[in-house]
N, C-alpha and C positions, 0 to 999 in steps of 0.2 A: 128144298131140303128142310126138313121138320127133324128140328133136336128136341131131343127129351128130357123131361127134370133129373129123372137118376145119369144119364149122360154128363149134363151141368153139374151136378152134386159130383162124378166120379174126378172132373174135372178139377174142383175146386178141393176137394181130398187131396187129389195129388200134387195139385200147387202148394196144399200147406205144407205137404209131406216131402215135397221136396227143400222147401224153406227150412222146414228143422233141420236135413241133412245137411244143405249147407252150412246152417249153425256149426252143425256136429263135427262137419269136417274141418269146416275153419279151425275151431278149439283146440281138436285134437293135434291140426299143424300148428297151432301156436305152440302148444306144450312140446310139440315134438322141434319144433325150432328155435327154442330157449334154452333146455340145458341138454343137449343128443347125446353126450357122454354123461353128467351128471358133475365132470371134473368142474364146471364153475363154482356148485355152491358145496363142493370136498364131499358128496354124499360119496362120488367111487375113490377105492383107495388108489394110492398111487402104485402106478408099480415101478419102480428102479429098477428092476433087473431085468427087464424089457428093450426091444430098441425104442428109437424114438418113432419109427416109421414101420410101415411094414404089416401092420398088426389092427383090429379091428375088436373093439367089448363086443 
C-alpha cells in the first residue's frame, strides 16, 4: 500500500486541527466550570423572592 503526500499532509491538518479543538474545548469548560451562575464573583443579581431550590438562570 503506497500513501500519498496530500494523504500525509491531510493527515497532519487534522491532527493540528484537532489539537486546537481540544484547546478550545478545554477553555471553554474551564470558563464554564468556574463561575455557571456568575453568583461567586456577584456579577448575577440575587433574587430573594425566589425559592431556594427548584429553579434554573
Amino acid at each position: 500500500m503506497q500513501v500519498d503526500d496530500d494523504e500525509v499532509k491531510n493527515v497532519d491538518d487534522l491532527r493540528s486541527e484537532l489539537e486546537d479543538l481540544k484547546s478550545l474545548v478545554n477553555t471553554l469548560l474551564t470558563i464554564i466550570m468556574e463561575e455557571a451562575d456568575g453568583v461567586q464573583s456577584g456579577a448575577a443579581p440575587a433574587l430573594s423572592e425566589q425559592p431556594r431550590r427548584g429553579y434554573c438562570m
